[in-house]
C-alpha positions as a LaTeX table, in Angstrom:
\begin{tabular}{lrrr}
\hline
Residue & $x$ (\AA) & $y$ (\AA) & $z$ (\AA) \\
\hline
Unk1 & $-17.45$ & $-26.24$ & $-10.03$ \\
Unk2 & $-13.71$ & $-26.67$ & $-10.72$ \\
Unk3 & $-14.07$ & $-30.11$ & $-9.44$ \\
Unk4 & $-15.91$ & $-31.06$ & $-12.13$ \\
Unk5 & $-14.03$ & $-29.64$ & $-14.98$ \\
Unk6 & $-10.65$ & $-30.41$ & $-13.75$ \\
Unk7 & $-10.90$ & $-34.15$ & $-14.14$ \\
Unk8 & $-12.72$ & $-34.02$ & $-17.18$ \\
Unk9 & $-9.91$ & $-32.01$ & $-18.97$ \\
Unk10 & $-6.83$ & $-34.13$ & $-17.12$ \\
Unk11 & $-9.23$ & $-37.10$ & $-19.07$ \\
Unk12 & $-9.18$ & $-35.14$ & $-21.95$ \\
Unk13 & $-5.74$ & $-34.49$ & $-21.83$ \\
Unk14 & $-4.55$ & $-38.17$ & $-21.19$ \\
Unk15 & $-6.70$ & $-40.08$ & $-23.44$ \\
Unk16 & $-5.36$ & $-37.47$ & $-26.79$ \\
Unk17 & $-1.83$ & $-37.38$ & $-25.79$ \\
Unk18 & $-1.07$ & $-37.58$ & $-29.74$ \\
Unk19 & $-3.53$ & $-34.79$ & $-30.41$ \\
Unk20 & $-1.80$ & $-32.16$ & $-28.26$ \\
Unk21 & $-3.56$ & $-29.15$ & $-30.52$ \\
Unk22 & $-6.94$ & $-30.37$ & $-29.97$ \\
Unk23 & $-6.27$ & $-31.05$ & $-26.17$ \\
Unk24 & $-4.89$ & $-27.48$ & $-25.47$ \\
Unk25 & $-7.79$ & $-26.34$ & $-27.83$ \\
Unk26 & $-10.07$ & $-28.64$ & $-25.36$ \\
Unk27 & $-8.40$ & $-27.22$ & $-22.58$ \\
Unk28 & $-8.94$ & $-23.09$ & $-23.51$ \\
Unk29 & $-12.79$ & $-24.28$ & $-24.25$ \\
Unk30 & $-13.08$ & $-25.43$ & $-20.51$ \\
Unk31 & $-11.40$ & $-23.09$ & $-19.39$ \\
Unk32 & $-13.71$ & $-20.31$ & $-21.09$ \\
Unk33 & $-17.00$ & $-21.89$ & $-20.06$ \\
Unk34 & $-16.23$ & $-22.27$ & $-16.17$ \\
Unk35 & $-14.79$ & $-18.56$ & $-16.32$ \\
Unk36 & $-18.96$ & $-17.99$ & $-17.93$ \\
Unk37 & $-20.48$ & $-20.38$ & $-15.57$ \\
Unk38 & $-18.85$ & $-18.72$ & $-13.06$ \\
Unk39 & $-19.62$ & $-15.25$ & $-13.78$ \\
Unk40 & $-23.30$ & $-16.27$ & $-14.64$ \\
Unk41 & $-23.80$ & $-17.61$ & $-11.18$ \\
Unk42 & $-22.15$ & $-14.16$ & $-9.25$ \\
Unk43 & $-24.51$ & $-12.36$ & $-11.28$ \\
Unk44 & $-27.62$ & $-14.07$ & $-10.68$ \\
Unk45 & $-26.32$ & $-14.31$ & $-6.40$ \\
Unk46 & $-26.12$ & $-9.93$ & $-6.92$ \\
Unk47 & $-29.79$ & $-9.75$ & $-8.28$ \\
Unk48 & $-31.10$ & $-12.28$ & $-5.83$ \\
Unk49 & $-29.51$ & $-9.87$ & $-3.09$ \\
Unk50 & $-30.75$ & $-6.67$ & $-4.65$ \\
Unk51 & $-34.41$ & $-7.89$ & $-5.02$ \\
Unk52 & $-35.81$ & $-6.72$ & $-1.88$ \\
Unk53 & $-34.38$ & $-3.50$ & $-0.10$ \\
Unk54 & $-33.66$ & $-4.07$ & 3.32 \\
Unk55 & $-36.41$ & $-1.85$ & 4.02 \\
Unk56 & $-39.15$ & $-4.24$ & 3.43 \\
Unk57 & $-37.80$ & $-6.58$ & 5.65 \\
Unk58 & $-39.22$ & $-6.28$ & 9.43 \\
Unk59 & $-37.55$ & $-7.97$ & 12.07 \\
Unk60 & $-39.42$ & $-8.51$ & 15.52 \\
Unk61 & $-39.18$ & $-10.43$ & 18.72 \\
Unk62 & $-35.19$ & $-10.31$ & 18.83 \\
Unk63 & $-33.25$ & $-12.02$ & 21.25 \\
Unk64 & $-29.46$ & $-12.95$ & 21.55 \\
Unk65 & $-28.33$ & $-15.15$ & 23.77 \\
Unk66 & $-25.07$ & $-16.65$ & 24.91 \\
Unk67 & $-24.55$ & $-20.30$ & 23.77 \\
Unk68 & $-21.58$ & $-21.13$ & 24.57 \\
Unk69 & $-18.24$ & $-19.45$ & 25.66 \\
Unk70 & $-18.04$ & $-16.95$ & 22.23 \\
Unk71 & $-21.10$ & $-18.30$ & 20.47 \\
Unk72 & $-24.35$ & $-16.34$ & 20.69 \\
Unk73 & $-27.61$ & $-17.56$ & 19.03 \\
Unk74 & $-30.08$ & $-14.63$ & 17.43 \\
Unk75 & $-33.89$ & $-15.74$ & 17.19 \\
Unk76 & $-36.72$ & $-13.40$ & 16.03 \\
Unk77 & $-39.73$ & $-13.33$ & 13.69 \\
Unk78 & $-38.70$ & $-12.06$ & 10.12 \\
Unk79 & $-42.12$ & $-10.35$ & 8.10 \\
Unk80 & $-41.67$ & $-10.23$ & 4.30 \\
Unk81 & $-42.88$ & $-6.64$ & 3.11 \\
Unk82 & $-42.94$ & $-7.43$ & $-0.37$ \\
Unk83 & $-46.11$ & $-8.51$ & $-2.89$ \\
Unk84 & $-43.51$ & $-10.24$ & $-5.32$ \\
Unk85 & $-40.89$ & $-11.86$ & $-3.78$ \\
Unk86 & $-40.05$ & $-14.98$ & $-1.59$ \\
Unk87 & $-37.51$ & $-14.41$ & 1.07 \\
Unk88 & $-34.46$ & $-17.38$ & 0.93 \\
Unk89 & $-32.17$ & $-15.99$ & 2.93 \\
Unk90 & $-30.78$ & $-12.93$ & 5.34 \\
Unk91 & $-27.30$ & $-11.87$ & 6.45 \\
Unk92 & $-26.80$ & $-10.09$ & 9.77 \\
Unk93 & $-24.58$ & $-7.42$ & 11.36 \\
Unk94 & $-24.69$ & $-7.85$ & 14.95 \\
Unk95 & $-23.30$ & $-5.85$ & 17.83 \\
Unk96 & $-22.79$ & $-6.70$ & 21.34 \\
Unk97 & $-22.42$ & $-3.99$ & 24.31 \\
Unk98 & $-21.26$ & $-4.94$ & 28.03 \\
Unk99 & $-23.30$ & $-2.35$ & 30.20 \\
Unk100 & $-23.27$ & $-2.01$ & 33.70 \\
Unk101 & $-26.07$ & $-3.15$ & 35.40 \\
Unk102 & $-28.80$ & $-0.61$ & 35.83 \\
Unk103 & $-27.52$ & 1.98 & 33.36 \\
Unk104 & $-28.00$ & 1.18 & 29.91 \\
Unk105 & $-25.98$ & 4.63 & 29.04 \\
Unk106 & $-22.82$ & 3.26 & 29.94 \\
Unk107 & $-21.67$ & 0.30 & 27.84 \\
Unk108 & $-18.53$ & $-1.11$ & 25.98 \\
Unk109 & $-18.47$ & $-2.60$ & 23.28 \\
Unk110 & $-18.15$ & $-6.62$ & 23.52 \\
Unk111 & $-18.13$ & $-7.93$ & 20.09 \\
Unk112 & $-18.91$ & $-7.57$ & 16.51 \\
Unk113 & $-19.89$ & $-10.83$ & 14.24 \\
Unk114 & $-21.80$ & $-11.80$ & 11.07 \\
Unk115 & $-24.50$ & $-14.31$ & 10.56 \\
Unk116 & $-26.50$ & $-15.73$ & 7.76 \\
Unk117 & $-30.08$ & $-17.86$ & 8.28 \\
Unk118 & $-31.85$ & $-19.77$ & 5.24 \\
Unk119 & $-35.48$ & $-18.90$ & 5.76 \\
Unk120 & $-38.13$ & $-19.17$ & 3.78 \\
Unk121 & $-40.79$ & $-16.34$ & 3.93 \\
Unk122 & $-43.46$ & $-15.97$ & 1.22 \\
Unk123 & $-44.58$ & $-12.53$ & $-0.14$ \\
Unk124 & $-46.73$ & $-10.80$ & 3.47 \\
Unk125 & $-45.45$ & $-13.69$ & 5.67 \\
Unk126 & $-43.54$ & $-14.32$ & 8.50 \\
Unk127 & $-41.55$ & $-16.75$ & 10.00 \\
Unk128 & $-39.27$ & $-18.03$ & 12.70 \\
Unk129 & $-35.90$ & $-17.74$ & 12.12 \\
Unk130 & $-32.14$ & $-18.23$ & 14.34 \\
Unk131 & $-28.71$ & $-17.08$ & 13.75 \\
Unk132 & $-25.62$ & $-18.55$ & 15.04 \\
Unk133 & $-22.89$ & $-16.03$ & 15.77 \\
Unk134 & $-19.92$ & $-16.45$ & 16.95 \\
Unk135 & $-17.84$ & $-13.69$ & 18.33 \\
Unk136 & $-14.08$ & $-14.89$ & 18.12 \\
Unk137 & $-11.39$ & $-15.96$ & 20.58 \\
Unk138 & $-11.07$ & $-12.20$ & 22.14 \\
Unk139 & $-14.46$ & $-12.31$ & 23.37 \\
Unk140 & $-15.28$ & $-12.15$ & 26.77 \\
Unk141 & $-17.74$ & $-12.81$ & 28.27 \\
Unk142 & $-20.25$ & $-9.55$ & 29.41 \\
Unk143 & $-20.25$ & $-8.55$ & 33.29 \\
Unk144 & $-23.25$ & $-6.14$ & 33.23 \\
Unk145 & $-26.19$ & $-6.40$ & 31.48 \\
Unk146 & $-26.44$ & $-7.60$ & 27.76 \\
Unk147 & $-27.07$ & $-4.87$ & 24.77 \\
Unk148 & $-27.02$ & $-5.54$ & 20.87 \\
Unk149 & $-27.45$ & $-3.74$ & 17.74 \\
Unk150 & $-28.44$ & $-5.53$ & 14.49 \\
Unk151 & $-27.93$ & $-4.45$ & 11.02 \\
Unk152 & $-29.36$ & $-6.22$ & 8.06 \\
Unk153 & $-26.64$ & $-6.34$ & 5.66 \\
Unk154 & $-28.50$ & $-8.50$ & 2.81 \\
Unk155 & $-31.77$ & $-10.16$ & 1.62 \\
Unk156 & $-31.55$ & $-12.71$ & $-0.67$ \\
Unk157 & $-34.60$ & $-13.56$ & $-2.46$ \\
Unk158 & $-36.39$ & $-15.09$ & $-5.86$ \\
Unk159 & $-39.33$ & $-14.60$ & $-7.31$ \\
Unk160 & $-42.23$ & $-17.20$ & $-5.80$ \\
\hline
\end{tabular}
């Protein structure tokens, strides 16, 4: 957004050089309605995150797999629970664990990394969705077998 002010004002500012009241007063004006614009737009990205609890959300059919060196791709089946709103969007807290092969008790932890999809999933529905994660320089690649927890940090929705 300050991309589009800024050059407007530096206009401003230029073309009444003579005028330097009016510019500064120009200049306090833009300066007030990005601060609004931008506080509008937080707000309204906080109620489209706090429309549907996480608990209406049902995630099924999981899978992570290893894309490439640190990168892991997430793919499941995401079921809106709620009668009002449309799913947009989901942000994810996944885990990795490095166990040894047959013993699923005795694991190390291999990673932690977020990851956000852009689905859309009407009120009852369900649909595909993938999430690229990507687990950092440090990561290493697991020796045993292959264990994740997921977390669903955030549901972003609007109302259909």
């Amino acid at each position: 957004m300050l991309w589009l002010i800024a050059p407007v004002v530096i206009a401003v500012l230029l073309f009444l050089r003579g005028f330097r009241k009016s510019a500064l007063g120009v200049l306090v004006v833009a300066v007030i309605a990005g601060a609004v614009v931008y506080y509008l737009n937080e707000r309204a990205q906080e109620r489209a995150e706090t429309r549907i609890p996480a608990s209406e959300i049902s995630l099924e059919k999981v899978a992570v797999r290893q894309t490439f060196d640190a990168s892991y791709e997430l793919t499941g089946r995401l079921k809106n629970g709620s009668s009002t709103y449309q799913v947009t969007g989901i942000s994810l807290n996944v885990k990795l664990r490095d166990c040894r092969k047959g013993n699923a008790t005795q694991c190390e932890a291999a990673g932690e990394a977020a990851g956000q999809a852009g689905i859309t999933v009407p009120p009852g529905e369900s649909r595909d969705f993938t999430v690229t994660l990507y687990f950092g320089k440090g990561h290493r690649a697991p020796k045993g077998t292959l264990a994740w927890d997921y977390e669903i940090e955030s549901v972003t929705a609007k109302r259909q």
